[in-house]
Each structure stands twice: as structure tokens, then as C-alpha cells.
C-alpha positions as CSV (number, residue, x, y, z in Angstrom):
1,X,14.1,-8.9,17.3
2,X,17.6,-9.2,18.0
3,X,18.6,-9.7,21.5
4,X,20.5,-6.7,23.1
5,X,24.0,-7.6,24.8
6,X,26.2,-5.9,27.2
7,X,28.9,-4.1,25.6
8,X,32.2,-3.6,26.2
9,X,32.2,-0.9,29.2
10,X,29.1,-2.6,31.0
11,X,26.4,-0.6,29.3
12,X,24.2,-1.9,26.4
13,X,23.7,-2.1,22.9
14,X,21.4,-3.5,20.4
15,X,23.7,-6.2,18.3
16,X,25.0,-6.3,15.8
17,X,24.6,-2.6,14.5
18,X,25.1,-0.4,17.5
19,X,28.5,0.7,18.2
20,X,30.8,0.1,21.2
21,X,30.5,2.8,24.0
22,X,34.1,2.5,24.7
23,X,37.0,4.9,22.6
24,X,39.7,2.6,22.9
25,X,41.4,2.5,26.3
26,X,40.5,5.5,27.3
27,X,37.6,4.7,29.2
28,X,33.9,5.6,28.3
29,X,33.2,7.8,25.1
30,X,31.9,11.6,26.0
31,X,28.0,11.0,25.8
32,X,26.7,13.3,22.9
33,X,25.5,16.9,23.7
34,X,22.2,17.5,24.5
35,X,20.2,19.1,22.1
36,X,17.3,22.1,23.5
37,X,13.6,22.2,22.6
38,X,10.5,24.1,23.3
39,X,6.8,23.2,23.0
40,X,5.6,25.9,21.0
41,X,4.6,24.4,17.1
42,X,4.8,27.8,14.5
43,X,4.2,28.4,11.1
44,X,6.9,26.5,10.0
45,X,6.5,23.3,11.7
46,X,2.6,23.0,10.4
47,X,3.7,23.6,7.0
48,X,6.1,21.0,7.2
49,X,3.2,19.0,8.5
50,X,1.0,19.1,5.5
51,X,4.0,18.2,3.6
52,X,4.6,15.1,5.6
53,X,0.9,14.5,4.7
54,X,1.1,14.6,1.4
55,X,4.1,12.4,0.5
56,X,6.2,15.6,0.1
57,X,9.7,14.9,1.1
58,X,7.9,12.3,3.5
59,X,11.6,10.8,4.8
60,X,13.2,14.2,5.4
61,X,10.6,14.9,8.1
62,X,13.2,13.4,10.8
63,X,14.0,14.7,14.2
64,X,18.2,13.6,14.7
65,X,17.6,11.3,17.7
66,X,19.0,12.1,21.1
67,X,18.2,13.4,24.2
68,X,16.8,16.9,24.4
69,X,16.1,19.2,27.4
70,X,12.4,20.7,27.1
71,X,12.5,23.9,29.4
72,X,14.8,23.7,32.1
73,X,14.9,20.0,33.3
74,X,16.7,18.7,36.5
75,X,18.2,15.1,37.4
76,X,14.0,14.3,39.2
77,X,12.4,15.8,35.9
78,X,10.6,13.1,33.7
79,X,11.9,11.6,30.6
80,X,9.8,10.5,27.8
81,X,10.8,8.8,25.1
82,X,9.6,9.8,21.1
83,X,10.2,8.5,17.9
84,X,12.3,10.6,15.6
85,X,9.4,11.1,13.1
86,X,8.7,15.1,13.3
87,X,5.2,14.6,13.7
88,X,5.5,12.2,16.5
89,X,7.9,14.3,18.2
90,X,5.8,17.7,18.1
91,X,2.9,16.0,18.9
92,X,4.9,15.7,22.1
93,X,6.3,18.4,22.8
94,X,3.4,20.5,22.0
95,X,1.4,18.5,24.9
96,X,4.2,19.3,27.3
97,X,3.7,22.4,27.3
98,X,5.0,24.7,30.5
99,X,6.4,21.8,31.6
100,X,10.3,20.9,32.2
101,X,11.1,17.4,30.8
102,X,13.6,15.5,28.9
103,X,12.8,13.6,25.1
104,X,14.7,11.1,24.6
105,X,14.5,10.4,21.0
106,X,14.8,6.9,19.4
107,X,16.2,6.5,16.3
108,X,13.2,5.1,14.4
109,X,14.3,5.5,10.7
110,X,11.7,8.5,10.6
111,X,8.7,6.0,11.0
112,X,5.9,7.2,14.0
113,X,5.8,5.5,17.3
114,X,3.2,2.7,16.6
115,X,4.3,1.2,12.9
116,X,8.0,1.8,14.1
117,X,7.0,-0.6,16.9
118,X,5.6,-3.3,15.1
119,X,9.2,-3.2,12.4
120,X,11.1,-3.1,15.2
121,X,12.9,0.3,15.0
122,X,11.1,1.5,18.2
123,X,12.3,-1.4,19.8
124,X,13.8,-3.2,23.0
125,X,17.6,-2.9,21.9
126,X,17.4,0.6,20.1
127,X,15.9,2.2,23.4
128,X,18.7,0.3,25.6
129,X,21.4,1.6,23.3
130,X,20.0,5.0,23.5
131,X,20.2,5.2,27.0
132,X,23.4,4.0,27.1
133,X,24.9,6.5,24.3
134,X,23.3,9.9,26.0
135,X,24.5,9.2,29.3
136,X,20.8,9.3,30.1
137,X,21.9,7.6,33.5
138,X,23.9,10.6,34.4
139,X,21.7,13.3,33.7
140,X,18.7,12.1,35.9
141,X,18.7,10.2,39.4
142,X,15.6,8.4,38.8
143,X,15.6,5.6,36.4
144,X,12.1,5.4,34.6
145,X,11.3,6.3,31.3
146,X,7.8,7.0,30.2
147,X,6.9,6.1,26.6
148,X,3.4,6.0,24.7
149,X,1.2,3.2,24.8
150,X,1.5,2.7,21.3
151,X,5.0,1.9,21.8
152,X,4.4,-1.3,23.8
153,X,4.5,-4.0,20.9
154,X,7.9,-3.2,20.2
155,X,9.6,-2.9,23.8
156,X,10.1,-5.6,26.3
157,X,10.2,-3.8,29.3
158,X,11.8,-6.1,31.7
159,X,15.1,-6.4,29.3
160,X,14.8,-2.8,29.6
161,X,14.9,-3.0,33.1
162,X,17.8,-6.0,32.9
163,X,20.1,-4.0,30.4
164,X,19.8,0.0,31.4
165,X,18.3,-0.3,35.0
166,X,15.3,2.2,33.6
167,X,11.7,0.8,34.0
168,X,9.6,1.3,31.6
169,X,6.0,3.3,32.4
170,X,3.2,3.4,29.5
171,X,1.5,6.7,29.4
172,X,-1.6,7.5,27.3
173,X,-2.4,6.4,23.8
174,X,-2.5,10.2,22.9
175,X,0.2,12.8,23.9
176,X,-2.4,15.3,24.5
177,X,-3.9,13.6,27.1
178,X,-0.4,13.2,28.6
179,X,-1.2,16.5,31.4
180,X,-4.2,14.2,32.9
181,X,-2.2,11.4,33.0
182,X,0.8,12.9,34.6
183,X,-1.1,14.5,37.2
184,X,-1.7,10.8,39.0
185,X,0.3,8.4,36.7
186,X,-2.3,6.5,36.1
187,X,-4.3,6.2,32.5
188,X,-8.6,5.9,32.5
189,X,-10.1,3.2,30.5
190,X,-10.5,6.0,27.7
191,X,-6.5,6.7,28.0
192,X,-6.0,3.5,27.4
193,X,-8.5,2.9,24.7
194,X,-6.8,3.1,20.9
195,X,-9.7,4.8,18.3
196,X,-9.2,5.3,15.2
197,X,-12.2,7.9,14.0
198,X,-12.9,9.0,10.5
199,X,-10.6,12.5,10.8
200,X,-8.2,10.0,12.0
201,X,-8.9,7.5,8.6
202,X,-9.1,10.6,6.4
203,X,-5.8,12.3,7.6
204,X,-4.0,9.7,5.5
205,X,-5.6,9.6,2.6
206,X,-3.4,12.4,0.7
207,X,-0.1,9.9,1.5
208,X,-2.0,6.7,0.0
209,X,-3.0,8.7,-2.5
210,X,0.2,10.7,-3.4
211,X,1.5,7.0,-3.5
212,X,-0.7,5.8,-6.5
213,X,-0.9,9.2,-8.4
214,X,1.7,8.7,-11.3
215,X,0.4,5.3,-12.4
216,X,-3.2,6.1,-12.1
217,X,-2.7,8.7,-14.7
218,X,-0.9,6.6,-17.2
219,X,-3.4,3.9,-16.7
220,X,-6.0,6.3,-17.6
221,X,-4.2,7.9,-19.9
222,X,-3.6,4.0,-21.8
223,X,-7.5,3.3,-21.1
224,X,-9.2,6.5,-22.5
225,X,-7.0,6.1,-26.1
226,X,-7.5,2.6,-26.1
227,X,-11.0,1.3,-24.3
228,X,-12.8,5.3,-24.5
229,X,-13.5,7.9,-21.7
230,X,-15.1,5.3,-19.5
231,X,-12.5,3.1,-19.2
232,X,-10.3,5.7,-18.1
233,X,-13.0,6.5,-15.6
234,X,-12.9,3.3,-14.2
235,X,-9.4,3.6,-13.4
236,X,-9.6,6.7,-11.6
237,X,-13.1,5.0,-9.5
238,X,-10.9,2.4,-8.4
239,X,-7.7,4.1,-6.8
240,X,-10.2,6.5,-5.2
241,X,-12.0,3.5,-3.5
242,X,-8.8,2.1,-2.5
243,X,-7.4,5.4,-1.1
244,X,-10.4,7.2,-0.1
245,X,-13.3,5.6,0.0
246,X,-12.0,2.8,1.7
247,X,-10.1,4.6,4.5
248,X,-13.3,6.5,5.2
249,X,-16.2,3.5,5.0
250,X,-13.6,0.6,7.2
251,X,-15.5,-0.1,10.3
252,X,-18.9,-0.2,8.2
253,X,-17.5,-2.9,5.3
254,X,-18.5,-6.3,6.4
255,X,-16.1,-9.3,7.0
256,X,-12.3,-8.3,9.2
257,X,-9.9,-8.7,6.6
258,X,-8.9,-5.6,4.5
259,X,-8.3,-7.3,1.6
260,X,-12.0,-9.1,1.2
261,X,-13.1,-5.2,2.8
262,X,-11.5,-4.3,-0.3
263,X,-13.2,-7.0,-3.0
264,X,-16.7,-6.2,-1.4
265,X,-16.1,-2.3,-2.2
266,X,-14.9,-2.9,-5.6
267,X,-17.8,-5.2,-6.1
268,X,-20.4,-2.3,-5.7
269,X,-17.6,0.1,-6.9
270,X,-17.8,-2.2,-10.7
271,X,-21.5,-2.1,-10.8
272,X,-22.2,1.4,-12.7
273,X,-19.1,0.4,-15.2
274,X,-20.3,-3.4,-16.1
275,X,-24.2,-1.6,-16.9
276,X,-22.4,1.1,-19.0
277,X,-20.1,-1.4,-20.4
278,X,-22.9,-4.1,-21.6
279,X,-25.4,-1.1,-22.6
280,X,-22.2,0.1,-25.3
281,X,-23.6,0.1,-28.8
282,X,-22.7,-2.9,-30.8
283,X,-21.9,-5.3,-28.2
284,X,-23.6,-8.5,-28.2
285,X,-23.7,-12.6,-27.1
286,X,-20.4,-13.3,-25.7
287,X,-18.8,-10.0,-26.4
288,X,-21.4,-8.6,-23.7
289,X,-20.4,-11.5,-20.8
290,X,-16.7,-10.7,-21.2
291,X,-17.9,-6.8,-20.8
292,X,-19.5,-7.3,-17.6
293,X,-16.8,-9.6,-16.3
294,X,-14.3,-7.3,-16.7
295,X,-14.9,-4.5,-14.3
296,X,-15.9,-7.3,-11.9
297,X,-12.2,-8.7,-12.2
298,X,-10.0,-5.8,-12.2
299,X,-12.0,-3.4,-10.5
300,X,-12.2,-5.4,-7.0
301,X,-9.0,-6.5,-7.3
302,X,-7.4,-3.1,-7.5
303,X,-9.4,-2.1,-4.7
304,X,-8.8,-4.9,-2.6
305,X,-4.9,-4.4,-3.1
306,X,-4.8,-0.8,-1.6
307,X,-7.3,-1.8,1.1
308,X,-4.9,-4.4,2.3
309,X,-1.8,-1.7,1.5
310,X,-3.9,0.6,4.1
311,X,-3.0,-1.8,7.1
312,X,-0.1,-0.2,7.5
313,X,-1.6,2.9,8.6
314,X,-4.7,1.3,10.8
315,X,-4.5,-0.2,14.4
316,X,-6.9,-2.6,13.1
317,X,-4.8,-5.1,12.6
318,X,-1.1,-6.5,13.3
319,X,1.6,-8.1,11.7
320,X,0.4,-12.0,11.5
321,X,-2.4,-11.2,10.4
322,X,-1.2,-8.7,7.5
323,X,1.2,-11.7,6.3
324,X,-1.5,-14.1,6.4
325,X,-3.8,-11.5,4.4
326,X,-0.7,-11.7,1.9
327,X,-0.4,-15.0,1.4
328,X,-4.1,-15.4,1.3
329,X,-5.2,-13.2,-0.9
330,X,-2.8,-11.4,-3.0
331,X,-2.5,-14.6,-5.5
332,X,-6.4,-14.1,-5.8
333,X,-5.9,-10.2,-6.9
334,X,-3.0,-11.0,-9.3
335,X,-5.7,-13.8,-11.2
336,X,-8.5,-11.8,-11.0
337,X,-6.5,-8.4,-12.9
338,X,-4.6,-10.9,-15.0
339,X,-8.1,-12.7,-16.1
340,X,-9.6,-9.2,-16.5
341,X,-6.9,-7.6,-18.5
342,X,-6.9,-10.9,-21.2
343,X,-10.6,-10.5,-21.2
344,X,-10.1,-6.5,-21.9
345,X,-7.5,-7.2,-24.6
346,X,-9.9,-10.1,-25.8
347,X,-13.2,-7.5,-25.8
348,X,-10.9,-4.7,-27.8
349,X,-9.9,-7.2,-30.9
350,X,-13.6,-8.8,-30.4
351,X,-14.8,-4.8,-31.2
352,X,-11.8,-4.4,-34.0
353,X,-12.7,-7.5,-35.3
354,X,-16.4,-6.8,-36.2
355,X,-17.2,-10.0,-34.0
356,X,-18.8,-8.2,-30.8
């Protein structure tokens, strides 16, 4: 994470791509306007929601950052800080509701709170500069900032503190237990607990699917003209494990890392297709080996891949470990669908042949 530095009027910035706060020699630059919001979510705003759900103009879904006044705020109301992903945001300021607050929204490249803390984007040096560009020091006389749990990997709080003079206060995991929590400022164990149920898992299914859609038709497409219906059939089996099946069956799939989650689910996932496969008329001796083996190879290997793709979504995991995973097991999936496609290719002029 870069380091933030003072900049050239005494306030902060996150090097080397924020800008200076200073116009010249004319003293500190106006602080941008502040932008208004309310709490209440229509029509509009859960349509766009589904939207973002399904992959549907997923990086247009962006709040521009800032600070915004939620009802009618004061210099002693709170200030919570959001990233700039609209669901993020709403989820918010919904949970606010008939309350007067500042948002202070970070500019997180339109990623939520907790993956845009782990790249970074909701970071130590992008929260400094933000205070320092909306003047945030000048519109309240406290100086704390309160910002979601989930937050926490990516902010060091006492460079906060060093750089902006605003401490730093973690509220709940969840906005919507935010009106408990602000009653006392202080979280319960639950508060503080991070879940991650199975309407949770299943909510992001349509993205990881939308994501693999295209090629899993023109794969089945290829298989079904070249290998029959059931070969296409297997294609379709395994990006619905990966995307589906998976998301919904993670905390019951023995062993902790996605990617072997993901070659155990393939493995059962395979079975049906290597017994249809070896039972296929006019197969025989070696013709019927290479048959079974090759659902075992690809199958589990595609799976695996999109299980360990689905990290990215989870709090399951973190970033050393999703790197390790990478360099642990991806070489394995790209020799197991390599072997499996020869094999394919080797079964199909086996058949051609007259030899199977």
C-alpha cells in the first residue's frame, strides 16, 4: 500500500496519484460541493440492483465519491464513510434512516467495502486524501469517522489519525445493524461476527454465472456436434457446479481450500458422465479407460477453477492464501484439462477410426 504524505498546504494525500490541495499561490483549493441524499431505496434503485446482480452494466453501478449530507446534518452529526459501489452505499443509507448524518464516500473504483479493502482502493491513503479534498475538517467539529468493519483490512487507523487528525471507529459488520450499534457505540459479539449464510452464497451466483455464460455455450455448442448430446451436457454440469452448486454446498465440502473444494465436487460431479461414457455402444479395452478418464480430468478441473475464482466473493479466505491457492493449484487444473482434452481428441479418432 503506498504510504500517504503530507502535501503541499499541510493536508494529505495518497502518493503518487492524488492531486495537490493547493491552486497555485492562491492558497487552499475550494473543497468540492457537497452533494444531498436521502434514505429512502424506490423502484428504481432495486431495479438497478438486480442489474448489478446479474453482470448488467456491473461497473456503471457507481456512486461519484464525496461527501453527502443525509437529512439535515450539523458540524456534531456523525460521519460514516461508504464505498462508492451503489449497493454498498444504499445499503447505508437505507439503514440510516430518520437520521441526520454525513457519507463520506471513498473512491473505490465501484468495488464494495470488503474486496475494495483487501485491493487497496478502500484504503489508508484514499480515506486521508478524501478528507482532505471535502474539507471534511470544516464541516464538522469532531474528528471521528465511523466506517464498517469490513473495512478494517484495508485502513491503518493510526496513519489516519497521524495524517487527517480523524480517528477511526469500526461499526457493525452489517449496516442494518448500524441503529443498535449507534445507540451505545459499542458492537455485540454477533455485530462483530462476519456470516456468510446460503442467501448470502446464492446472491452471487447470477454474477459468476453471467461471467461464464458465452463460453459455456460455445463449448457445448463444439461438444454436442462433435462428442453427442452428452458431452455437451457435461459442459453445462460443470459451470453449474462451479457457479452454483459450489457457492451453495462451501461450508459442507471437506478440506479449506477452494480449489481442492472444487476437484472433490467435480469428482462426484464426473461420476454419472464417466458410467454413461464407458456404457456408449461400441466402446471397448482401452478406448473404455481413456472414456472414463476423461470426465475425471476436465470435469474437476473446471470446477475447481471457478471454485477458486469464487474467493473473491467469500470472507472465507484472504489474499495470501488465494495466491498460494494460485500457485498451488492452478498448474494442476491446466494438466488435468490439457490431459483430458488429448484424451478426448484421442477417444474421437479412436471412434472414427473403427479402433474403439
Amino acid at each position: 500500500m503506498e504510504q500517504p504524505e503530507k502535501s503541499c498546504c499541510g493536508n494529505t494525500a495518497q502518493k503518487p496519484a492524488a492531486p495537490c490541495c493547493c491552486s497555485g499561490n492562491n492558497g487552499p483549493a475550494p473543497a468540492p460541493a457537497i452533494r444531498t441524499t436521502t434514505s429512502a431505496i424506490t423502484g428504481k434503485d432495486r431495479w438497478g440492483h438486480f442489474l448489478a446482480r446479474w453482470g448488467v452494466n456491473r461497473m456503471g453501478r457507481i456512486v461519484p465519491p464525496g461527501l453527502y449530507r443525509l437529512g439535515n446534518p450539523d458540524k456534531d452529526s456523525p460521519v460514516f464513510a461508504s464505498a462508492n459501489y451503489t449497493l454498498s452505499f444504499d445499503a447505508l443509507r437505507s439503514a440510516l434512516a430518520g437520521r441526520d448524518a454525513w457519507i463520506l464516500v471513498l473512491d473505490t473504483k465501484g468495488i464494495n467495502v470488503w474486496c475494495a479493502a483487501g485491493k487497496g482502493t478502500f484504503g489508508t491513503g484514499e480515506l486521508i486524501r478524501r478528507i482532505a479534498v471535502t474539507g471534511l475538517s470544516e464541516v464538522v467539529a469532531h474528528r471521528k469517522i465511523i466506517l464498517p468493519q469490513l473495512g478494517a483490512p484495508g485502513v491503518s487507523a493510526h496513519e489516519v489519525a497521524r495524517y487527517s487528525g480523524f480517528s477511526v471507529e469500526y461499526g457493525p459488520v452489517r449496516a442494518r445493524d448500524l441503529p443498535a450499534y449507534l445507540a451505545t457505540h459499542t458492537a455485540t459479539p454477533e455485530m462483530r461476527t462476519v456470516r456468510f449464510p446460503l442467501a448470502d452464497r446464492l446472491v452471487l451466483c447470477p454474477m459468476e454465472l453471467v461471467h461464464t455464460l458465452l463460453p459455456m455455450i460455445a463449448v457445448t455448442v463444439v461438444l454436442y456436434f462433435l462428442a453427442g448430446p452428452v458431452a455437451g451436457l457435461a459442459a453445462i454440469a460443470a459451470v453449474l457446479a462451479g457457479t452454483v452448486l459450489f457457492p451453495a454446498l462451501l461450508p459442507y465440502i471437506p478440506t479449506q481450500d477452494f480449489s481442492m473444494k472444487g476437484f472433490i465436487l467435480g469428482a462426484l460431479v464426473a461420476i454419472p458422465f464417466a458410467v454413461t461414457f464407458v456404457r456408449a455402444p461400441g466402446f471397448s479395452g482401452i478406448a473404455q479407460v481413456i472414456a472414463v478418464l476423461v470426465p475425471f480430468l476436465i470435469i474437476p478441473a473446471v470446477v475447481a477453477y471457478l471454485a477458486l475464482n469464487f474467493t473473491g466473493s467469500t470472507t472465507f479466505t484472504s489474499r495470501t492464501g488465494v495466491k498460494k491457492e494460485i500457485f498451488r493449484y492452478v498448474p494442476v487444473m491446466v494438466l488435468m484439462a490439457g490431459a483430458g482434452t488429448i484424451l478426448g481428441i484421442t477417444l474421437g479418432v479412436l471412434r472414427l477410426t473403427g479402433v474403439a
